[in-house]
TORLOLO-325889 format. One record per residue: residue number from 0; residue in one letter; x, y, z of N, C-alpha, C, CB in turn. Coordinates in pm, whole numbers, plus 50000, padded with zeros to 5 digits. Glycine has a CB too. Example, Ala and Ser with C-alpha at 12.3 -4.5 7.8 and 13.67 -1.06 7.14 Angstrom:
2
{atom 0,'A',{51319,49431,50780},{51230,49550,50780},{51320,49670,50780},{51131,49553,50905}} {atom 1,'S',{51285,49775,50708},{51367,49894,50714},{51290,50003,50787},{51408,49940,50572}} 
// end
This chain:
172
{atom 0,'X',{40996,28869,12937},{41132,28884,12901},{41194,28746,12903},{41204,28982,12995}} {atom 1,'X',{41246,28721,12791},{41330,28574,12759},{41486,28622,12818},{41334,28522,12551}} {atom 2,'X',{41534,28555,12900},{41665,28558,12901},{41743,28415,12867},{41697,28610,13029}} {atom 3,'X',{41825,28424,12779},{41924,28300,12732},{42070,28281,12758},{41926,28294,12597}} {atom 4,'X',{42140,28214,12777},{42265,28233,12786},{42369,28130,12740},{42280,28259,12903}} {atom 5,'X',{42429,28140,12711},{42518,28017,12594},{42671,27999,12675},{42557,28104,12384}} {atom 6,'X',{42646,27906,12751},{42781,27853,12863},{42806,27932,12904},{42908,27796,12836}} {atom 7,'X',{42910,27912,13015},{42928,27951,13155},{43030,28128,13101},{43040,27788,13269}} {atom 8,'X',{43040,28182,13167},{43101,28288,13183},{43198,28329,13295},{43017,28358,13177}} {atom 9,'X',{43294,28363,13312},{43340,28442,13479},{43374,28544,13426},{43473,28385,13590}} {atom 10,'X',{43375,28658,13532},{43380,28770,13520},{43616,28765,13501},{43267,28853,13678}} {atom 11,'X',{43611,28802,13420},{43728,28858,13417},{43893,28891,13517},{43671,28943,13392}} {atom 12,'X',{43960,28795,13536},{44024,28813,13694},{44214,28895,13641},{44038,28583,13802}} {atom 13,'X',{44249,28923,13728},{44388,28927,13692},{44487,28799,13644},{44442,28980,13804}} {atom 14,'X',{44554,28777,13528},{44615,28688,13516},{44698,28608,13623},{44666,28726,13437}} {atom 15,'X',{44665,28471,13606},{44735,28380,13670},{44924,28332,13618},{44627,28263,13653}} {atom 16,'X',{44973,28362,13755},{45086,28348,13731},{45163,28152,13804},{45142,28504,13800}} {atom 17,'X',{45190,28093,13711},{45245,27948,13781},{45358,27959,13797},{45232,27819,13713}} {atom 18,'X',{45386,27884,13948},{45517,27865,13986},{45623,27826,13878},{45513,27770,14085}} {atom 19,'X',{45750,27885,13885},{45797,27862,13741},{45898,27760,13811},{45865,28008,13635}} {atom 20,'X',{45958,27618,13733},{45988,27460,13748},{46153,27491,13668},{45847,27326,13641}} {atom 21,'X',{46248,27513,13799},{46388,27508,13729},{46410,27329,13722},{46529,27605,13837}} {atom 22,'X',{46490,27345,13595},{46555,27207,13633},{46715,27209,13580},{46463,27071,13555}} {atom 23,'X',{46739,27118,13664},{46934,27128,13664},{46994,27042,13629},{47016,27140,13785}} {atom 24,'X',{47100,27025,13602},{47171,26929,13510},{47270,26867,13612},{47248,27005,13372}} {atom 25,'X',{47284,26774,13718},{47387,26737,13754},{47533,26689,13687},{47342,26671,13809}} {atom 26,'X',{47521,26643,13572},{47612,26598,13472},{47602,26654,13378},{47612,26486,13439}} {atom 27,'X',{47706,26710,13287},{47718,26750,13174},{47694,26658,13041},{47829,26798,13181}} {atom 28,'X',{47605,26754,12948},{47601,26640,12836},{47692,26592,12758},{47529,26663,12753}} {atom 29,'X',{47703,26488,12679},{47817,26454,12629},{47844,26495,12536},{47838,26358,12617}} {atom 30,'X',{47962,26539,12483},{48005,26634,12364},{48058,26552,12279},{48105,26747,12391}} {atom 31,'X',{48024,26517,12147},{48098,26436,12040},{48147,26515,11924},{48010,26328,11985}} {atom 32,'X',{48280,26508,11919},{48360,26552,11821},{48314,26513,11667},{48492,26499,11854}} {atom 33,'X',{48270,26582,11561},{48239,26544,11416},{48379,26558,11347},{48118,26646,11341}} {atom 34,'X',{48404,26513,11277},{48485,26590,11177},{48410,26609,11055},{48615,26523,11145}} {atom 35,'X',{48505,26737,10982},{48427,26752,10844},{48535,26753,10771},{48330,26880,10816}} {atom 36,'X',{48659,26755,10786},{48790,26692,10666},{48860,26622,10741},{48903,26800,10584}} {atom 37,'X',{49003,26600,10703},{49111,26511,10755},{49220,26573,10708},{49106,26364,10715}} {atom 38,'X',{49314,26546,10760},{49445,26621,10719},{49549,26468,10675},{49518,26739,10882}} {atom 39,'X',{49648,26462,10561},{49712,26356,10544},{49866,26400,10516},{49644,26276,10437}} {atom 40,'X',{49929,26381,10608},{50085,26385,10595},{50164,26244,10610},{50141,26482,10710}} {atom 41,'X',{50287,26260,10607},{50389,26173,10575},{50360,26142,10749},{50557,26239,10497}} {atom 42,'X',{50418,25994,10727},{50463,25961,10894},{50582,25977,10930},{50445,25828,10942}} {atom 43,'X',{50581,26036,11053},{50709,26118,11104},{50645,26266,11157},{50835,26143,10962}} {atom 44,'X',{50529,26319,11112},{50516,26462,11052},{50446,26445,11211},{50421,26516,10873}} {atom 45,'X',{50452,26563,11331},{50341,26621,11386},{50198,26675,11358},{50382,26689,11420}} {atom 46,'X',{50120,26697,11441},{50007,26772,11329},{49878,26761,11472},{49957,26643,11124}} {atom 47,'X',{49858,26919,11477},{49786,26988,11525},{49634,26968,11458},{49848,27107,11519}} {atom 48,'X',{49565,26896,11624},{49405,26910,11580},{49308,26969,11676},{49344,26771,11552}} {atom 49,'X',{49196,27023,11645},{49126,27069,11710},{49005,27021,11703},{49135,27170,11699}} {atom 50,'X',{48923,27022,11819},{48838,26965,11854},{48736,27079,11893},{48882,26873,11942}} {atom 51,'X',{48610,27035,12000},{48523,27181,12003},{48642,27211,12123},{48308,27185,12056}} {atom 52,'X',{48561,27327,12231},{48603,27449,12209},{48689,27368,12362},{48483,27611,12196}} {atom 53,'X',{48822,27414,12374},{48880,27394,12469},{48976,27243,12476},{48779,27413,12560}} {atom 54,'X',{48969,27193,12365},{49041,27029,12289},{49108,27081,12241},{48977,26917,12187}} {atom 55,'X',{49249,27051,12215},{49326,27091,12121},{49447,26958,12159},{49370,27270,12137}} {atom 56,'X',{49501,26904,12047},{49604,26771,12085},{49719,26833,11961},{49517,26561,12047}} {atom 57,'X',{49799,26765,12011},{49911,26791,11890},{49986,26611,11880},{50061,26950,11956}} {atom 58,'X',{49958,26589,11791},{49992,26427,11782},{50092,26409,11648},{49831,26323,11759}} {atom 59,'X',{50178,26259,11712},{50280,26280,11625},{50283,26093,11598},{50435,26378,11702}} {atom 60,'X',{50306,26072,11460},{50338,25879,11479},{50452,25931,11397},{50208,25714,11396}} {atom 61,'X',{50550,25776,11448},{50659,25793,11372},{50635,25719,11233},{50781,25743,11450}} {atom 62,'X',{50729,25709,11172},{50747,25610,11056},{50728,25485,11152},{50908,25618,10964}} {atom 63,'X',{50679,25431,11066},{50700,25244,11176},{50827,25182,11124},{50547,25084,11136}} {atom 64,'X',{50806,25078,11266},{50910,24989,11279},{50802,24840,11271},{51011,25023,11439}} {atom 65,'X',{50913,24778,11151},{50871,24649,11064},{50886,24551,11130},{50938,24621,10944}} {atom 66,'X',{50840,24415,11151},{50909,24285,11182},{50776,24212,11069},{50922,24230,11391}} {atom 67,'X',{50866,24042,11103},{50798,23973,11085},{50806,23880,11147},{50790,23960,11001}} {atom 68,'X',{50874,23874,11237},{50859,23809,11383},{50791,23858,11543},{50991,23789,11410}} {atom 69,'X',{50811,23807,11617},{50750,23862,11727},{50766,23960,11775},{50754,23813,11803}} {atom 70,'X',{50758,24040,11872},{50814,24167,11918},{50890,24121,12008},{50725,24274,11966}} {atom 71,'X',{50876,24019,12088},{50988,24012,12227},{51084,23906,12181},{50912,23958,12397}} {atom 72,'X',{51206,23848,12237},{51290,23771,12249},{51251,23668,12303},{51376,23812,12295}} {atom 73,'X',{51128,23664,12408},{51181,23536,12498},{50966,23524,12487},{51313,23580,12719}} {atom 74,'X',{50881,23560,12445},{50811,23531,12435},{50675,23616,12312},{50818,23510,12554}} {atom 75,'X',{50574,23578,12289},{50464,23652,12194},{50482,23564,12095},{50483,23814,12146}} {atom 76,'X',{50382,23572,11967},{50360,23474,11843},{50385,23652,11740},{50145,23352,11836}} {atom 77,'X',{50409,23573,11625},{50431,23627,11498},{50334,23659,11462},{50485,23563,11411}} {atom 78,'X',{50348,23759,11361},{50206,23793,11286},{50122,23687,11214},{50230,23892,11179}} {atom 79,'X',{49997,23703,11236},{49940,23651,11126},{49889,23641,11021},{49911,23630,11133}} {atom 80,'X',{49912,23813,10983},{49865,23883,10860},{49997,23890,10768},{49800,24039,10895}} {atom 81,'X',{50164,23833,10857},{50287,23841,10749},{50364,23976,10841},{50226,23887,10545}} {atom 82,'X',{50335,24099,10924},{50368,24185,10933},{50357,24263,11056},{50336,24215,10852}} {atom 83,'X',{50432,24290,11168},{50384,24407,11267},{50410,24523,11196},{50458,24414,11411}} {atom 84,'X',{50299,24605,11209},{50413,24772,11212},{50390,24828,11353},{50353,24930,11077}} {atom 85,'X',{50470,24871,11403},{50510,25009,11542},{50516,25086,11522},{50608,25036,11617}} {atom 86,'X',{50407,25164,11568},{50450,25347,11541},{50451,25411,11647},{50351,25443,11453}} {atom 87,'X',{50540,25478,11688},{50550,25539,11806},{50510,25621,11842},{50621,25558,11836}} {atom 88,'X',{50399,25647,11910},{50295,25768,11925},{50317,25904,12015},{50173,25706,11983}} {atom 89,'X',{50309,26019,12022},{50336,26090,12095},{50199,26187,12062},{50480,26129,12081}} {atom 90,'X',{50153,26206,12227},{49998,26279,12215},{50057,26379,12311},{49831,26184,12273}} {atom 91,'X',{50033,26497,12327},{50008,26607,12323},{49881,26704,12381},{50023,26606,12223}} {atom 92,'X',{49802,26718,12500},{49712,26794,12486},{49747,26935,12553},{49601,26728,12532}} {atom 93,'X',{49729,26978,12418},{49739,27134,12432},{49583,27228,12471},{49800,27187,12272}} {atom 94,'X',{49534,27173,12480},{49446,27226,12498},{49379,27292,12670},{49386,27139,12428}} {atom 95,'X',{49251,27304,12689},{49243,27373,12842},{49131,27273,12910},{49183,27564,12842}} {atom 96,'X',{49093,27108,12864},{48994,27012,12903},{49087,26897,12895},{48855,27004,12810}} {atom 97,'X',{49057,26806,12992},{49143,26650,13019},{49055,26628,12866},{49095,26510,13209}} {atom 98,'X',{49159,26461,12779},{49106,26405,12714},{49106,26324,12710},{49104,26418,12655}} {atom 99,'X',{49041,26196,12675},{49054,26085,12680},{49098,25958,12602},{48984,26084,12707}} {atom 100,'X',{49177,25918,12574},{49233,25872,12401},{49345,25739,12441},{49347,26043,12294}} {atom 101,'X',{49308,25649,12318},{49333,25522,12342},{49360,25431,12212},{49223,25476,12419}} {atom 102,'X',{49384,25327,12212},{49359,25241,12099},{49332,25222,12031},{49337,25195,12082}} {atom 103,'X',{49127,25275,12075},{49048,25281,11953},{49023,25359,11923},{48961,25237,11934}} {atom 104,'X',{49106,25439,11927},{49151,25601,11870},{49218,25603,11694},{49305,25667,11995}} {atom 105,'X',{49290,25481,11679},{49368,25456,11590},{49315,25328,11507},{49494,25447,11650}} {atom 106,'X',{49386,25333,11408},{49339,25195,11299},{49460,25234,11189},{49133,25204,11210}} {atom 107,'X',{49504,25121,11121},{49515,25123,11079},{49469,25066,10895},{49563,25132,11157}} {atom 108,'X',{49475,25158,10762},{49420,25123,10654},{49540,24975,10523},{49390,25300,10592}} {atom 109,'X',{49536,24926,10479},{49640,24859,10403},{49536,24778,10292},{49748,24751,10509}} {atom 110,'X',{49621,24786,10200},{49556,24746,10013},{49538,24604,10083},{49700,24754,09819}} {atom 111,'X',{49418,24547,10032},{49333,24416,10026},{49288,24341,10201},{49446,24294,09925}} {atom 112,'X',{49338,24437,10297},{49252,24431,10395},{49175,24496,10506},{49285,24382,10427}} {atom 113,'X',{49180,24625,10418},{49064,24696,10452},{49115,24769,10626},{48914,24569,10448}} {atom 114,'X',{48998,24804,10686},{49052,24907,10829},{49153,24798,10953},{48863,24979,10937}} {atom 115,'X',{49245,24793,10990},{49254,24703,11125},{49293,24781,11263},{49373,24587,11102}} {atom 116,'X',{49221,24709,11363},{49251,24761,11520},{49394,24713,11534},{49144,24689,11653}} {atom 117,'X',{49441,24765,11690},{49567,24717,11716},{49493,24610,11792},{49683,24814,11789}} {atom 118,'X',{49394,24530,11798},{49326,24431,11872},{49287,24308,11763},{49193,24501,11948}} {atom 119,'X',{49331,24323,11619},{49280,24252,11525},{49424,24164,11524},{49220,24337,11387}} {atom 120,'X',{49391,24005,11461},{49534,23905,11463},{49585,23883,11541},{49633,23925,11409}} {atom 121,'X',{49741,23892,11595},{49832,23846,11662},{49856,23967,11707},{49930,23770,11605}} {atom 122,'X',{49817,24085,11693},{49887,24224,11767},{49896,24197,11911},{49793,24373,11750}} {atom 123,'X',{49725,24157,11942},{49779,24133,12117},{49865,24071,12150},{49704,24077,12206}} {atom 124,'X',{49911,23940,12106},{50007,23843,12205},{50184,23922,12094},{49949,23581,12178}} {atom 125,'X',{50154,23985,12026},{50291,24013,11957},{50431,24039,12042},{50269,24139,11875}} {atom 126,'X',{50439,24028,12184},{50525,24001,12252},{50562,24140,12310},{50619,23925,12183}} {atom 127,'X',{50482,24287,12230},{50530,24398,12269},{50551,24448,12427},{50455,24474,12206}} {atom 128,'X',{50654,24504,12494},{50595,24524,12618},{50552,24594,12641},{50632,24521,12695}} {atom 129,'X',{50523,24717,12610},{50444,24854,12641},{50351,24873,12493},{50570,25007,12674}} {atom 130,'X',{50228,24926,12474},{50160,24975,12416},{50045,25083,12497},{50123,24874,12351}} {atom 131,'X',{50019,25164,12383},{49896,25255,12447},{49802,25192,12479},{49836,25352,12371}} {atom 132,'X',{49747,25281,12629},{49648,25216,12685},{49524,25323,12688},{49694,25161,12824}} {atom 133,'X',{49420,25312,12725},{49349,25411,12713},{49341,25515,12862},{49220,25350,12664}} {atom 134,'X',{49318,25617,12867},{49380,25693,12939},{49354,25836,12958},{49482,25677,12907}} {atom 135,'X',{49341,25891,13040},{49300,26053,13032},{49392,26159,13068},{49188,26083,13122}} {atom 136,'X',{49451,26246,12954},{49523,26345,12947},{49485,26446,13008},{49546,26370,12846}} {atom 137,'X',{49560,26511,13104},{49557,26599,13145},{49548,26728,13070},{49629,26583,13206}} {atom 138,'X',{49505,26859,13102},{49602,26969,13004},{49763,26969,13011},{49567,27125,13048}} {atom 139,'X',{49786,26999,12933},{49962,27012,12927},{50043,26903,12932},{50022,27087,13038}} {atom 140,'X',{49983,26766,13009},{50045,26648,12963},{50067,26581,12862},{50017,26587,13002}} {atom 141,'X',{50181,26507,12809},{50251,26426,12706},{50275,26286,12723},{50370,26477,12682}} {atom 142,'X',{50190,26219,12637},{50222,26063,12649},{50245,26014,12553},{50138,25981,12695}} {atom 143,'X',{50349,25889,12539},{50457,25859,12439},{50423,25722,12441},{50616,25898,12472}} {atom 144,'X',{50405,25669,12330},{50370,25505,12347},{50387,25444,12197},{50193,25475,12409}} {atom 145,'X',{50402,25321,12217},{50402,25296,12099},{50272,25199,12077},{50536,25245,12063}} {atom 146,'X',{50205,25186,11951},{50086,25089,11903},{50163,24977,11778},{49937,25203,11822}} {atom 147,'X',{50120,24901,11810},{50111,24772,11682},{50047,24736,11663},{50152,24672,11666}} {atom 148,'X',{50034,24671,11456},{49862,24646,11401},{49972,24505,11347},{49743,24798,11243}} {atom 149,'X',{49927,24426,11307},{49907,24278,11286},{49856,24322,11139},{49790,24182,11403}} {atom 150,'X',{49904,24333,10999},{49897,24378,10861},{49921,24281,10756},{49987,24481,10841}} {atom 151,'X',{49881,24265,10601},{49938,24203,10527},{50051,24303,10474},{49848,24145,10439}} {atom 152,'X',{50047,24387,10467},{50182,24467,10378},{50193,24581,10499},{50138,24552,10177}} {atom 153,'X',{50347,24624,10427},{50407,24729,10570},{50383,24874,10498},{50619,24704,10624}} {atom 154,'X',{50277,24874,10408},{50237,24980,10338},{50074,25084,10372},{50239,24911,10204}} {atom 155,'X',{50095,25111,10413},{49874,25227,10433},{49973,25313,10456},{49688,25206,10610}} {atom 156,'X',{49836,25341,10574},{49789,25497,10639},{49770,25455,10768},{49639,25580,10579}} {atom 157,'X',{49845,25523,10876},{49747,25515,11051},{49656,25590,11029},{49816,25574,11209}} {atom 158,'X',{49521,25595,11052},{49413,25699,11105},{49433,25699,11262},{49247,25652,11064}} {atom 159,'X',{49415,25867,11286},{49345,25881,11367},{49183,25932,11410},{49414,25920,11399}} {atom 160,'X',{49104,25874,11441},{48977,25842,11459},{48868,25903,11586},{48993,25708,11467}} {atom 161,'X',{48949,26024,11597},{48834,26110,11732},{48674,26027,11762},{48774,26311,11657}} {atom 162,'X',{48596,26062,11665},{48477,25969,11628},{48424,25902,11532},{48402,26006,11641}} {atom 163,'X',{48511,25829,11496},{48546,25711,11395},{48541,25726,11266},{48471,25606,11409}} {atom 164,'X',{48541,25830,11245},{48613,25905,11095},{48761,25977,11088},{48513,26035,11048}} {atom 165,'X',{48843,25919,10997},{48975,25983,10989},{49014,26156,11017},{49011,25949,10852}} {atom 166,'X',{49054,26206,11110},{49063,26296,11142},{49243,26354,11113},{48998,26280,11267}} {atom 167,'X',{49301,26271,11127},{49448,26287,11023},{49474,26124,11028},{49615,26404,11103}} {atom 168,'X',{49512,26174,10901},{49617,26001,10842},{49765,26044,10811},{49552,25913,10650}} {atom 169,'X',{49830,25965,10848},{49993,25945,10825},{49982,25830,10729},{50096,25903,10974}} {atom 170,'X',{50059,25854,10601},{50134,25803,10508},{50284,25714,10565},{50162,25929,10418}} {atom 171,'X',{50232,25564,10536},{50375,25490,10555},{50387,25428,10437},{50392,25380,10676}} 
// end
């Protein structure tokens, strides 16, 4: 009698069960706002935006205020683009999550020079004394500030810029 056998065999056992490996998240991941349109009104106009789930802001710029001198009396340099504009900002979170929003929140657009920060030219030393700072909103809190951009003409659009696409523009 030949007996042969072609690799190993075991007899058949009850399935093996492995310790099952939780793992936990001490920090939450970070959530980035997309946009997929923009909304464009007059400046002056309020205007309700939403974000994911629990963001909600209600933001308002005014019409701006023009110079072509400095902003203070007794100290700051003039523009160097020809132009400040001021728009007086009023943020809003309506929503049920703190948010966080600032400066480079905003830009402004103008014919032949393209996007500018309120950090581009002479805006910083423009003599203003208060501008927005960056900052975290509470729910239900309201903060009122004003921004200045350093421009060749007192003519664009403010964007506002959740994640660096226009999410509403105001018409000046």
């Amino acid at each position: 009698m030949v007996a042969s056998s072609v690799g190993c065999a075991r007899a058949p056992s009850a399935p093996q069960t492995l310790p099952t490996q939780t793992q936990t998240r001490t920090t939450p991941a970070p959530v980035r706002t997309i946009v997929k349109n923009s909304r464009v009104v007059a400046a002056g106009r309020a205007v309700p935006f939403a974000a994911q789930r629990g963001v909600t802001l209600r933001l308002k710029a005014s019409a701006p205020q023009i110079s072509r001198t400095k902003l203070s009396a007794t100290y700051g340099y003039p523009p160097s683009h020809g132009y400040y504009v001021t728009f007086r900002l009023t943020i809003s979170n309506t929503g049920r999550k703190p948010v966080q929003i600032g400066p480079g929140n905003f830009a402004v657009t103008v014919t032949g020079q393209g996007r500018v920060t309120s950090y581009d030219g002479n805006a910083p030393y423009s003599g203003a004394h208060a501008q927005l700072d960056t900052t975290q909103i509470e729910p239900g809190d309201v903060i009122r500030a004003p921004l200045s951009f350093d421009v060749r003409t007192p003519h664009g659009r403010l964007l506002f810029l959740p994640d660096q696409s226009p999410a509403v523009i105001w018409r000046f």
